[in-house]
Every structure is written in C-alpha cells, then in structure tokens.
C-alpha positions as YAML, in Angstrom:
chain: A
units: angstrom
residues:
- id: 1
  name: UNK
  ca: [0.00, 0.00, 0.00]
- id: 2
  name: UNK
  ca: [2.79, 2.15, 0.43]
- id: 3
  name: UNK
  ca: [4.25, 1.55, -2.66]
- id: 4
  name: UNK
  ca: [1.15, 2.26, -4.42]
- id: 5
  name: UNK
  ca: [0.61, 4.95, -2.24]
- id: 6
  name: UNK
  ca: [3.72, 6.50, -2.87]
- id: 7
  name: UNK
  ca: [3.24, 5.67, -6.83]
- id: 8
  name: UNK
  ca: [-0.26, 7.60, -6.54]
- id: 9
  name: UNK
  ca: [1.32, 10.40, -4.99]
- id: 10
  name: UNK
  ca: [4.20, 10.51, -7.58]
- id: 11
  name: UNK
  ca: [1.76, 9.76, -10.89]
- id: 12
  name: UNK
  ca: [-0.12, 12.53, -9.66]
- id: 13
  name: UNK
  ca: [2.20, 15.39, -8.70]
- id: 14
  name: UNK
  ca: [4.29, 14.95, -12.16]
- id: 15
  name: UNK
  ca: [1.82, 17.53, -14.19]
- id: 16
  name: UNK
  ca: [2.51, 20.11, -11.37]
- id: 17
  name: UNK
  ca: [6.36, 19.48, -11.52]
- id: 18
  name: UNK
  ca: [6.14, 20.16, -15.23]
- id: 19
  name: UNK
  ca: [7.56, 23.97, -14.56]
- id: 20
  name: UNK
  ca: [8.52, 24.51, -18.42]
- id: 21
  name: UNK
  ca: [4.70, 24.70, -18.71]
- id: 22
  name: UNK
  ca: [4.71, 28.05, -16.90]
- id: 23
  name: UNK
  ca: [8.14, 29.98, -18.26]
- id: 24
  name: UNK
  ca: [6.80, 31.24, -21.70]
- id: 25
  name: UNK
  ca: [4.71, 33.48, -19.22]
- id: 26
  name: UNK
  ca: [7.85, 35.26, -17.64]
- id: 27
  name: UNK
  ca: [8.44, 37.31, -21.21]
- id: 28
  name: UNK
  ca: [4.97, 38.15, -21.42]
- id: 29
  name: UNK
  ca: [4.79, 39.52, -18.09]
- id: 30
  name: UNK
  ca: [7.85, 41.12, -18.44]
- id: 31
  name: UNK
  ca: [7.29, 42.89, -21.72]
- id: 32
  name: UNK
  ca: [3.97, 44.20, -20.29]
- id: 33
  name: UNK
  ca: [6.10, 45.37, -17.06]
- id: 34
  name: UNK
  ca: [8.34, 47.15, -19.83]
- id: 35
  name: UNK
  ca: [5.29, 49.12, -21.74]
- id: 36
  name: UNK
  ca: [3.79, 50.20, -18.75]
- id: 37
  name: UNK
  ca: [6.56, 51.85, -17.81]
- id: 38
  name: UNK
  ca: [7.17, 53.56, -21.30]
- id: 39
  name: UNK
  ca: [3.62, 55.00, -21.17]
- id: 40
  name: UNK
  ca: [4.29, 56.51, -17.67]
- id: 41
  name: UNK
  ca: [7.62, 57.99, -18.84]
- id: 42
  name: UNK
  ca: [5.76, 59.36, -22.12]
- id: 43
  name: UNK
  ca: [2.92, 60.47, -19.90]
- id: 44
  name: UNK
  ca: [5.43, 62.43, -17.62]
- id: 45
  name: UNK
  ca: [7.35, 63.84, -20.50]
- id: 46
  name: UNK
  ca: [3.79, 64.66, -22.34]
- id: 47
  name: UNK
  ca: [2.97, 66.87, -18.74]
- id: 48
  name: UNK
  ca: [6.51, 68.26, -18.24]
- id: 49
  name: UNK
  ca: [6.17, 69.77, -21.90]
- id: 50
  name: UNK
  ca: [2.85, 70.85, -21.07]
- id: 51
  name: UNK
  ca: [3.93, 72.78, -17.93]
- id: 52
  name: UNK
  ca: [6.85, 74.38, -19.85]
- id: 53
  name: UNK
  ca: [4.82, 75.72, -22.51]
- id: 54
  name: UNK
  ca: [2.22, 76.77, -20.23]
- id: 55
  name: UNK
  ca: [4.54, 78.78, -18.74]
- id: 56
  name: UNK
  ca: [5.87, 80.01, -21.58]
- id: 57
  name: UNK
  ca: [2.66, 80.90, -22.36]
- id: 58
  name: UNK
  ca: [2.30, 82.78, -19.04]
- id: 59
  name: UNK
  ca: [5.81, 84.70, -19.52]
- id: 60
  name: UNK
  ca: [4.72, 86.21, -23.16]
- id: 61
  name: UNK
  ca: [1.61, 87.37, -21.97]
- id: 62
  name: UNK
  ca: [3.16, 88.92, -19.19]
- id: 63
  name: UNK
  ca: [5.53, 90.95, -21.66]
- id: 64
  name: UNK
  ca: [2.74, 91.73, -23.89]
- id: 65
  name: UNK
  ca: [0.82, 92.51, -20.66]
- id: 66
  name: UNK
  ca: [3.70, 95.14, -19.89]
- id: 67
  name: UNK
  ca: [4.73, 96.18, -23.18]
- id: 68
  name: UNK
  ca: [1.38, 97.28, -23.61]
- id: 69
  name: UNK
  ca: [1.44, 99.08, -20.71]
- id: 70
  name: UNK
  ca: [4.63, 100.95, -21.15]
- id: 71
  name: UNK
  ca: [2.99, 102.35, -24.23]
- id: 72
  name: UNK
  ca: [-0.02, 103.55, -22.90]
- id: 73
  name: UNK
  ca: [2.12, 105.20, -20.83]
- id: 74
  name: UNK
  ca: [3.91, 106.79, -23.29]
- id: 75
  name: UNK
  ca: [0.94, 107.87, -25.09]
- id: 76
  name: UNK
  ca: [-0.43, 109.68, -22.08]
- id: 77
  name: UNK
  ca: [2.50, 111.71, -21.27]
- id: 78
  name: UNK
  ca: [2.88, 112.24, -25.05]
- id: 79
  name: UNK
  ca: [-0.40, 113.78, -24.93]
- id: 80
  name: UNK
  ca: [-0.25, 115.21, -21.84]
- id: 81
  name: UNK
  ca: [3.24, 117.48, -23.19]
- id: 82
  name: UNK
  ca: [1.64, 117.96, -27.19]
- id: 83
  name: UNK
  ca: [-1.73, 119.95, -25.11]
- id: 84
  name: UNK
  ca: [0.34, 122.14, -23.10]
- id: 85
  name: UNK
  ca: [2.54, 122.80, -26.06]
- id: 86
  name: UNK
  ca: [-0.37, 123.58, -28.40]
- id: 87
  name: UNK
  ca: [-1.96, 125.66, -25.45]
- id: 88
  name: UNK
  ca: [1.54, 127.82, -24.85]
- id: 89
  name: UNK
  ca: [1.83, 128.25, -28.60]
- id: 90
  name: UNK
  ca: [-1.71, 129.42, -29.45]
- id: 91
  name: UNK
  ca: [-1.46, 132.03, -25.79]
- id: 92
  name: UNK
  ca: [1.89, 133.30, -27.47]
- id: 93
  name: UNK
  ca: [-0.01, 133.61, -30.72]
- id: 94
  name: UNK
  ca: [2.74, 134.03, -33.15]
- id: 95
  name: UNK
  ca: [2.36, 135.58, -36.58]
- id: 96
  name: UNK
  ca: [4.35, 135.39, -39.84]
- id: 97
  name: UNK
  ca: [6.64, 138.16, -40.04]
- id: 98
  name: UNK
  ca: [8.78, 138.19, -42.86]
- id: 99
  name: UNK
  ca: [9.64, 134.54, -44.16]
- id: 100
  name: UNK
  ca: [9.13, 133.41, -40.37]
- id: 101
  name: UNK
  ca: [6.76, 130.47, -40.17]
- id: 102
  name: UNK
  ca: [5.19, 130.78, -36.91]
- id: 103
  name: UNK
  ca: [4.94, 128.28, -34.27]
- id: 104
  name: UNK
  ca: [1.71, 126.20, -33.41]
- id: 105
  name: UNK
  ca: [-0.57, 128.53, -35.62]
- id: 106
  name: UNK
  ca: [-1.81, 127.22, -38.88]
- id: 107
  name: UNK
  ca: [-0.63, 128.92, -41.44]
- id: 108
  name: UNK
  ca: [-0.88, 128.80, -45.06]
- id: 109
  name: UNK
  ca: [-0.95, 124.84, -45.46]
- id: 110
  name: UNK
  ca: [0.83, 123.94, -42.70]
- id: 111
  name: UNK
  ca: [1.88, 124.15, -38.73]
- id: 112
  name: UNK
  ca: [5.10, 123.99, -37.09]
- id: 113
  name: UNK
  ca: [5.23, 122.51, -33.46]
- id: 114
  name: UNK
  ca: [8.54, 123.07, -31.82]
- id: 115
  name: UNK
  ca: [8.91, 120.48, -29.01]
- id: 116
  name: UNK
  ca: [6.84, 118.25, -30.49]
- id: 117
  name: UNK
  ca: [8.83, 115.02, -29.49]
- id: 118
  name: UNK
  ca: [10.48, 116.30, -26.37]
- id: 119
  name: UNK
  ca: [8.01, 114.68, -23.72]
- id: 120
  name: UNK
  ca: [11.18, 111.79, -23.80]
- id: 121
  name: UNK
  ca: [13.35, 114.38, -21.89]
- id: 122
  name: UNK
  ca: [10.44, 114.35, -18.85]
- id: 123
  name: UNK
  ca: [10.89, 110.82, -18.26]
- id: 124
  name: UNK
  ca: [13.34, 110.65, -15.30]
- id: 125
  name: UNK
  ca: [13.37, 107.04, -13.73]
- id: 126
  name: UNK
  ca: [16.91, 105.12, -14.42]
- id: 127
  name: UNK
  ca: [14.90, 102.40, -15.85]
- id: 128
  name: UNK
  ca: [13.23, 104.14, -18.37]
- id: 129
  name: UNK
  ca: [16.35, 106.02, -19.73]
- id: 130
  name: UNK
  ca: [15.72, 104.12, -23.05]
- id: 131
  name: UNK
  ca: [12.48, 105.75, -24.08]
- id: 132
  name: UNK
  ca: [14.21, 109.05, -24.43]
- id: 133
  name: UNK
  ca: [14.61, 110.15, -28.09]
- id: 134
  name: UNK
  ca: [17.72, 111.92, -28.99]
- id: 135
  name: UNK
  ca: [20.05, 112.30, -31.68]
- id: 136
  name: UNK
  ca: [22.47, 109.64, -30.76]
- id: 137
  name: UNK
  ca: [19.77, 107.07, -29.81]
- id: 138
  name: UNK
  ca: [18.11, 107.57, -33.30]
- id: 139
  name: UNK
  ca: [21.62, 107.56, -34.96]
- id: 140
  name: UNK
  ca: [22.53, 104.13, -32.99]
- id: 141
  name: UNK
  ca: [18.98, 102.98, -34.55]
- id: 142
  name: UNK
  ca: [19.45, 104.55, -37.90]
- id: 143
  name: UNK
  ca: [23.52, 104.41, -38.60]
- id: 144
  name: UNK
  ca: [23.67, 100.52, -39.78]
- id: 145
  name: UNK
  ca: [20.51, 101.17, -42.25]
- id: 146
  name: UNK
  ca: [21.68, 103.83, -44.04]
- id: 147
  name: UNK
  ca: [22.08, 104.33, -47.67]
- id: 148
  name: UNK
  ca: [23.55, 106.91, -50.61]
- id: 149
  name: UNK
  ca: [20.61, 106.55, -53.75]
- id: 150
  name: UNK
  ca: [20.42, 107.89, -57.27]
- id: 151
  name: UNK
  ca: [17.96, 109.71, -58.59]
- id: 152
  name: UNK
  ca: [17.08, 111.00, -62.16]
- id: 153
  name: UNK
  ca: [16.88, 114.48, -62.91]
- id: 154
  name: UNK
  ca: [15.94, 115.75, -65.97]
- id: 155
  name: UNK
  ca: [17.37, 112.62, -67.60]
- id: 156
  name: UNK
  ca: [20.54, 112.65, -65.99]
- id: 157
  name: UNK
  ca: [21.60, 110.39, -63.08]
- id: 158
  name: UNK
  ca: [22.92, 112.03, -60.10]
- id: 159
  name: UNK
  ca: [23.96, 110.83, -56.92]
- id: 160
  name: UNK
  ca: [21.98, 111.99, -53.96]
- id: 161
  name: UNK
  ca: [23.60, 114.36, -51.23]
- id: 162
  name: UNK
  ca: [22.13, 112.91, -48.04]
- id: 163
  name: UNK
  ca: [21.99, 109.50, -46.72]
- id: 164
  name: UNK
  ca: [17.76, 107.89, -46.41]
- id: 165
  name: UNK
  ca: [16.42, 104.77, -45.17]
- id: 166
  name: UNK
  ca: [12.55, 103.78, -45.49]
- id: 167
  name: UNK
  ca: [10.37, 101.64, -43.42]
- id: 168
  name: UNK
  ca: [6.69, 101.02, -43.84]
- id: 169
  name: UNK
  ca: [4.29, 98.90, -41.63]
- id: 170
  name: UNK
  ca: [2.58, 97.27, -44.14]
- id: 171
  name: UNK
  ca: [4.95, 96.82, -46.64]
- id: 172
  name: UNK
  ca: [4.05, 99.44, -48.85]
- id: 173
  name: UNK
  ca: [6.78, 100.78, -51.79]
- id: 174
  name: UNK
  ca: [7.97, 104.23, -52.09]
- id: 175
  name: UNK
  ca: [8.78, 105.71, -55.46]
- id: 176
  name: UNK
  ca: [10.47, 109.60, -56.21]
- id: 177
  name: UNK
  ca: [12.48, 110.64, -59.06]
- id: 178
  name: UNK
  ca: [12.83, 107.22, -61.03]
- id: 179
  name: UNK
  ca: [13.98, 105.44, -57.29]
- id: 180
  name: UNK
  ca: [12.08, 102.52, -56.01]
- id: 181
  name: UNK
  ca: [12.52, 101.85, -51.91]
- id: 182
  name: UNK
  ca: [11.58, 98.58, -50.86]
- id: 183
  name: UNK
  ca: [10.97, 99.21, -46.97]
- id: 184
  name: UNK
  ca: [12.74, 98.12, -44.26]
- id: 185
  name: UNK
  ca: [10.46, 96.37, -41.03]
- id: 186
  name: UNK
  ca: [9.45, 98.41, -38.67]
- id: 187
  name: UNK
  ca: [10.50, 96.41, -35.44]
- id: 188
  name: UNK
  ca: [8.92, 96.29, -31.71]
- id: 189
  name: UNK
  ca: [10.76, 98.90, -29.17]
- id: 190
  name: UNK
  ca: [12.48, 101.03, -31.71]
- id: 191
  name: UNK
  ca: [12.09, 104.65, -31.93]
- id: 192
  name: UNK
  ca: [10.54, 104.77, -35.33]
- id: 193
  name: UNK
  ca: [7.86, 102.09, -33.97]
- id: 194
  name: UNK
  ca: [7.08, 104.06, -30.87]
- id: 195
  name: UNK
  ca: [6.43, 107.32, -32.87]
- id: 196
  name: UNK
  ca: [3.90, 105.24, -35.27]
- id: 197
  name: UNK
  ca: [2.41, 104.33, -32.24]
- id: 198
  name: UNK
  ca: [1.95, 107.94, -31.17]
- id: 199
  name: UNK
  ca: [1.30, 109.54, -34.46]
- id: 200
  name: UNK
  ca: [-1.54, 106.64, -34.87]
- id: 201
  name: UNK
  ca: [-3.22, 106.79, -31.66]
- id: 202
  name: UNK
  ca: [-6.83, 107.60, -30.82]
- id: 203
  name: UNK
  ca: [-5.49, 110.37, -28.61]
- id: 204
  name: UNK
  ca: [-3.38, 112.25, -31.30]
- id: 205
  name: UNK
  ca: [-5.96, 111.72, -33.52]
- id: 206
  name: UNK
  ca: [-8.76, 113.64, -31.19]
- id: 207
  name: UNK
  ca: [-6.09, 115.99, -30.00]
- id: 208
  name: UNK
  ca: [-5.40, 117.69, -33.66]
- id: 209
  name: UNK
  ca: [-9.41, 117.36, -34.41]
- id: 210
  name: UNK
  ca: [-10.08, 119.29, -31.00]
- id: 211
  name: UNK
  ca: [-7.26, 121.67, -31.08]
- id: 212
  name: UNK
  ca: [-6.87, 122.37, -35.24]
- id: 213
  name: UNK
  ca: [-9.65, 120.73, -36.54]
- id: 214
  name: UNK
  ca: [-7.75, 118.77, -38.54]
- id: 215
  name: UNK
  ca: [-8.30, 114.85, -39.35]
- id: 216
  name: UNK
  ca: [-4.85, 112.58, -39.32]
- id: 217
  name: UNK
  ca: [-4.94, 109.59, -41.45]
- id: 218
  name: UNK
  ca: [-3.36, 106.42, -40.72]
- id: 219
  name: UNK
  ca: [0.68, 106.54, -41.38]
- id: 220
  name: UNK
  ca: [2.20, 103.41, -42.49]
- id: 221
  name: UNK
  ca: [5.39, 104.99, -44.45]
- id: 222
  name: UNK
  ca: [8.73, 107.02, -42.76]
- id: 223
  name: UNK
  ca: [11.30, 108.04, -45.44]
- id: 224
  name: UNK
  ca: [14.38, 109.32, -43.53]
- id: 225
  name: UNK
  ca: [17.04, 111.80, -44.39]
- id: 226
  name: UNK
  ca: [20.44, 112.31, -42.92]
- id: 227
  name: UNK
  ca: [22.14, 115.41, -43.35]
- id: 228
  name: UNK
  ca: [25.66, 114.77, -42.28]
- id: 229
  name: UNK
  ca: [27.82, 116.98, -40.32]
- id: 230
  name: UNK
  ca: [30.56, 118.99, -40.84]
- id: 231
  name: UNK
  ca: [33.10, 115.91, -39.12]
- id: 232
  name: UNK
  ca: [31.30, 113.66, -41.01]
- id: 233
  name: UNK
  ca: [31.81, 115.10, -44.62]
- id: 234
  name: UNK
  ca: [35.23, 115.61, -43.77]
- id: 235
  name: UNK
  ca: [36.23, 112.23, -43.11]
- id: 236
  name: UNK
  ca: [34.39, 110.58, -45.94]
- id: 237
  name: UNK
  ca: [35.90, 113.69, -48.13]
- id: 238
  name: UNK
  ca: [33.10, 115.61, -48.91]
- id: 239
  name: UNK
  ca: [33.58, 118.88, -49.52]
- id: 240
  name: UNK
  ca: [30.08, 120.44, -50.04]
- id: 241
  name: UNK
  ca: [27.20, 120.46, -47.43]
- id: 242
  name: UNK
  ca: [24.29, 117.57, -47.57]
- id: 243
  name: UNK
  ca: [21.08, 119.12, -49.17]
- id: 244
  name: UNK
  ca: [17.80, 118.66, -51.13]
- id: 245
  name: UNK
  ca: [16.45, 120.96, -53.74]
- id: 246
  name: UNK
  ca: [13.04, 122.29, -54.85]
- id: 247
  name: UNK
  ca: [10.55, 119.52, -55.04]
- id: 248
  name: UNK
  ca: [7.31, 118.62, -53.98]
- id: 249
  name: UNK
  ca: [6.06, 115.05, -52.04]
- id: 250
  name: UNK
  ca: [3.18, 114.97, -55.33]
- id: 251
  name: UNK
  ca: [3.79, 110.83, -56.26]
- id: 252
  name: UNK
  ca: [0.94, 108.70, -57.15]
- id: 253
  name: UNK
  ca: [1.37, 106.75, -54.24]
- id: 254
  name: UNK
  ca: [0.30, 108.83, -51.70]
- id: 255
  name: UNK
  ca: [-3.26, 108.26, -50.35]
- id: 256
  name: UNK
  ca: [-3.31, 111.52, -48.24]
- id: 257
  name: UNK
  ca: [-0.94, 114.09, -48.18]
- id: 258
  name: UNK
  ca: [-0.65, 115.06, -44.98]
- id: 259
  name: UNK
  ca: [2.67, 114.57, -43.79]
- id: 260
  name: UNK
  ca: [4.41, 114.91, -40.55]
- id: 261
  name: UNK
  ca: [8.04, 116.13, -40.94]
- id: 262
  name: UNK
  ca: [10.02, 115.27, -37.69]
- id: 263
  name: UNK
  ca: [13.90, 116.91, -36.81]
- id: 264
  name: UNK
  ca: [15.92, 115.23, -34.38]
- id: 265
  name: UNK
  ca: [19.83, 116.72, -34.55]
- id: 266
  name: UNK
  ca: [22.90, 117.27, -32.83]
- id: 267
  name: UNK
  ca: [23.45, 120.83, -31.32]
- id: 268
  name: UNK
  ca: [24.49, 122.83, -34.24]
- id: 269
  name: UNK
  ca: [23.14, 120.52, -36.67]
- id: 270
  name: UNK
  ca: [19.61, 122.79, -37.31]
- id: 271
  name: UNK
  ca: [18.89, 123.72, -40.49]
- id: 272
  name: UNK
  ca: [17.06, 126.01, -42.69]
- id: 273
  name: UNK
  ca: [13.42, 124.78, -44.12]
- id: 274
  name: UNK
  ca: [12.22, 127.09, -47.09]
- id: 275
  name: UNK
  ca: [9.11, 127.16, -49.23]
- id: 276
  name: UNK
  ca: [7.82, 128.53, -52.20]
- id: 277
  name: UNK
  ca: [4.69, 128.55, -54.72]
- id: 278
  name: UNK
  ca: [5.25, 125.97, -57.40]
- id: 279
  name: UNK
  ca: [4.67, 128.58, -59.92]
- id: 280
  name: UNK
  ca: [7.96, 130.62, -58.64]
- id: 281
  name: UNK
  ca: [10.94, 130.00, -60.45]
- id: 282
  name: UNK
  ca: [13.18, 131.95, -57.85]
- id: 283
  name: UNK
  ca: [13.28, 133.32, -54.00]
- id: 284
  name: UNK
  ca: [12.04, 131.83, -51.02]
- id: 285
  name: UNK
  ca: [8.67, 132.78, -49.53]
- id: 286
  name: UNK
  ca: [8.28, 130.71, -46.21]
- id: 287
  name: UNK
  ca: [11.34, 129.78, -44.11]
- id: 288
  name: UNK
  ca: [12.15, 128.13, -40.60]
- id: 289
  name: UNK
  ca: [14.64, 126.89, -38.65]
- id: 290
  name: UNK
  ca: [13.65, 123.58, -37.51]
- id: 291
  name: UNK
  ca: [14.61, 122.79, -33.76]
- id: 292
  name: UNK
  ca: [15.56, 119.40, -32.66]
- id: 293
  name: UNK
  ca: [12.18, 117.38, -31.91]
- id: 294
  name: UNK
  ca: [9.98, 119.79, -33.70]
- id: 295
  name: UNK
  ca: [7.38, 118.62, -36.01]
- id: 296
  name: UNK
  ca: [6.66, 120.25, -39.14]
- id: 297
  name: UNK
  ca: [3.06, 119.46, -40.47]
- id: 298
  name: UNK
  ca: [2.41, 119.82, -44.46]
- id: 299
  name: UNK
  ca: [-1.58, 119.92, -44.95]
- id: 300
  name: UNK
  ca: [-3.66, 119.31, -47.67]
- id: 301
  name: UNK
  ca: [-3.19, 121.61, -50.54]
- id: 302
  name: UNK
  ca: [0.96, 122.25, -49.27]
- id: 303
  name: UNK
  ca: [1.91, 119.98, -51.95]
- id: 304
  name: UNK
  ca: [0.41, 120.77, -55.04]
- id: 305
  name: UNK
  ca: [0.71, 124.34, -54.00]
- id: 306
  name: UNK
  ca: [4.10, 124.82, -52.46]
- id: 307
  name: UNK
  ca: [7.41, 123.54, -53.53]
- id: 308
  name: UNK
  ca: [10.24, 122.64, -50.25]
- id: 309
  name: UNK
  ca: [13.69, 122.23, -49.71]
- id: 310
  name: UNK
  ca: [16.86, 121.86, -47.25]
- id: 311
  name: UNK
  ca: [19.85, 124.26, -49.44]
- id: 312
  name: UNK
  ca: [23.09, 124.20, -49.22]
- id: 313
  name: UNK
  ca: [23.33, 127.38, -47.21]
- id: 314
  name: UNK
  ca: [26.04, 126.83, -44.85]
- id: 315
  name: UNK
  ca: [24.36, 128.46, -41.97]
- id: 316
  name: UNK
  ca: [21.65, 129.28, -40.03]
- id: 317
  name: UNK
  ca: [19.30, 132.10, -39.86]
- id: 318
  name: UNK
  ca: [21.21, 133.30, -36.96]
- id: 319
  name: UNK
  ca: [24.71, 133.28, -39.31]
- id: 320
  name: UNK
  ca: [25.89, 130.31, -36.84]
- id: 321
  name: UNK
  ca: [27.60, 127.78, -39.03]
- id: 322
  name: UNK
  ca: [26.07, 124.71, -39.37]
- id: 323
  name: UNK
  ca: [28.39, 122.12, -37.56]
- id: 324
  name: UNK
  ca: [26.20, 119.33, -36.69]
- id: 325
  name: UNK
  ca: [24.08, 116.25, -38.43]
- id: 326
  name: UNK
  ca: [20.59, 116.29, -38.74]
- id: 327
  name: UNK
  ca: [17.78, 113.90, -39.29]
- id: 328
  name: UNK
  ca: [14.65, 114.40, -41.15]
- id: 329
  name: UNK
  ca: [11.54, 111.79, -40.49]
- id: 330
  name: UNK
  ca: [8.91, 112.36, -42.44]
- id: 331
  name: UNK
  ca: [5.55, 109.91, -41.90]
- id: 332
  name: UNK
  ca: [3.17, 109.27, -44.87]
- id: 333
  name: UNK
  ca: [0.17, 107.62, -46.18]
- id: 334
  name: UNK
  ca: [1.06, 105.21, -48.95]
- id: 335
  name: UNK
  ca: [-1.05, 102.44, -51.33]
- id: 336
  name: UNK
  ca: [-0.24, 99.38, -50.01]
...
C-alpha cells in the first residue's frame, strides 16, 4: 500500500512538476512590465512639456501685458506734453513776419510745433532712460541702415547728397524721381515704432481734431534723411554740405498728403526749411529753422501748392555755421 501509495502520490504530482509549462509566461509579463513603464515615462514627458509651454505661455503674456502698458504710458505723457505745447503756442499767438513760419498757428498749409517730441526728456526714472529720443539714440537705430541713392533728374543720373532709409508697416513701396525703396520692417521697441504708435493713436488723432480741426490719417510709411555733419563730410571727403532741392512730395502713391516732418539733430546741426509757390521760379517765400524734436506738419493743398527744400546754405538764420548732423523723419500715407 505504500508503494502504491507513494506511486499515486508521484503519478499525480508529475503535471505540477512540469515547470517549463509556466516559463513562456515570464516574457509576457515582463514585456507588459516594460510598456507600462514607457507609457508613464511618455505620460510624464507629455505633462513636463505641457507645464513648460504653459509657462511660456504665461511669460509672453506677461511681456505683452507690460509692453502694452509701457505704451499707454507713453501715449499719455505724449499727450499730456503735445496739449500744453499747443496751449503755450496758441497764448503766445505768433504771426508770420517776414519769411518766419510761426509756431503752433496754422498757417498757409501747414503748422510747425517746436517740441513736439520732447516729452522723452520728462521721463526721469533710471529704468526708463531708453524711451528718451535723442540724436544719438536715433543715430545708434538709424547708422547701420543707411544708404547713398540715385535719382534721375531731368534725364541725368545724379547721386543723392544725403543719406535715407525707409520703413513702412505694411509693406508698402515708395517711389520719387525714377527710385524705387523697398521698406525696411518696422521692429517692436524702436524709436521709429514708438512714434507710429503715437502719431496713430486715438489720442493724437482727437487731439489735432479738437485743437486744429484737422483729421490725421493712418501713417504706415517714414522716409528718412540724414544730413551729415561737418566731421562727417570731412572724413568721408566731402567737400560740399548735404542738401535737397526744390521739389514737392506729389507721387501717385500717396493716399493723403498730410505729412508729418520730424527733426531730431545734434546741437548745431539745425537747419534752414524754405518754401515757395510751385509757380515761382526763384526766391524763397516761407522759411524756418527747424529745432531738434519739432514737427513740421504739411496739410492738404501744401503739396500741389508749395514747392520745399533743405539748401546748401552753410548756416543758419542766426549766421551760426552749421556744424552738426541732422535727421529728417517724415511719416506718410502710402497704397499698399
């Protein structure tokens, strides 16, 4: 009985001793091990990525948040200085004397504001240093853009004697005297964005309707001049002065011609503005010597009336030599 027993026990125990049965499992079990962990590590790197652009996200917004914020900034103490100027100009009540153009009075087809862009020297905090506009942060802007074009004058090619650059927000090309600019872009936090910003504001907008009653289109164009100094033309061995003869801003492309001229120079670098009817052939009717952040506004009817220039009169209207470099920004409204 114990034999058999221990045969019984033996016969049936060998299908549980048959281990080999069970082994395929252990891949199985392991490969599943192997996935799950795969699909956690993608589903952490899936949320990590998540997180990091949410918070990239957050941090644009934020600068966008305070970018905007810095410029409504600007605009209000932009508007706050243009009121007081326009109020001190029109209590002074200048006339035209002479060639004298007078300041912040509408004459003829246009109005000179002196000061126009100096509400940059009232910002005082360390931090905002930047915003102010002067010659030698518009130069640092300007210098690397800077180009020497050829026009065509009564069939004949002839070099121009200033430096330009062009920039337009909407890509828009500017054409004069057989030239074709293709524009530079007008990039965030520059000086020539900031003053499309101002010039195209609500509140500069209602400002010149209240004040002038005049209505400011939308500027998407700035064609810039550089009248180089004395030091300047020396070095590069130029012996006559920059300037720009008689001519009017009449081409096709304009869709309004208003146009704000804006100087910024070095001290010593103001020149002379002069005007004249197109139908003159000699003389100077108009003239002013436009200060360093001044804005000189040509109004409707100034162009197809009145013929401009920058000579190459060597001084000013005070007989001080001109010594220093001067910029010349004028904003338009071009077909796109």
């Amino acid at each position: 009985m114990l034999c058999n027993n221990e045969y019984t026990y033996m016969n049936t125990s060998l299908p549980r001793l048959q281990l080999p049965l069970r082994l395929p499992l252990l891949p199985i079990r392991f490969k599943l091990a192997k996935t799950n962990a795969v699909n956690v590590t993608s589903l952490t790197t899936t949320t990590n990525m998540t997180q990091v652009q949410n918070a990239e996200d957050q941090q644009e917004q934020e600068k966008e948040k305070e970018k905007n914020l810095n410029k409504d900034k600007e605009e209000a103490l932009f508007l706050e200085h243009l009121k007081s100027v326009i109020e001190l100009a029109k209590n002074k009540n200048e006339v035209q004397t002479g060639l004298s153009v007078p300041n912040g009075i509408i004459d003829e087809q246009w109005l000179y504001l002196k000061d126009f862009l100096a509400f940059s020297s009232k910002i005082q905090t360390q931090a905002d240093k930047k915003l102010q506009i002067s010659f030698q942060s518009l130069d640092d802007e300007l210098k690397p853009l800077l180009t020497i074009g050829t026009i065509k004058v009564y069939n004949c090619i002839h070099q121009e004697r200033r430096q330009t650059a062009y920039f337009s927000l909407d890509n828009a090309i500017m054409r004069y005297s057989g030239r074709v600019l293709q524009p530079n872009a007008v990039i965030d936090g520059t000086i020539i964005n900031r003053i499309f910003n101002l010039v195209n504001s609500d509140g500069f907008q209602h400002l010149m309707l209240s004040e002038y009653n005049l209505q400011m289109p939308r500027f998407n164009a700035v064609f810039i001049n550089k009248y180089r100094s004395a030091k300047e033309l020396k070095d590069a061995s130029i012996d006559r002065v920059d300037m720009l003869g008689w001519h009017a801003d009449d081409e096709r492309e304009h869709t309004s011609d208003t146009i704000l001229s804006f100087t910024v120079c070095e001290i010593g670098g103001e020149r002379v503005f002069e005007l004249r009817p197109k139908k003159a052939t000699s003389g100077v009717s108009r003239q002013v010597q436009l200060e360093s952040l001044s804005c000189f506004i040509m109004l409707p009817g100034c162009q197809s009336r009145w013929k401009h220039r920058i000579s190459d009169r060597v001084t000013q209207l005070n007989h001080n030599y001109i010594t220093g470099a001067r910029y010349n920004l004028t904003f338009r409204s071009l077909t796109t």
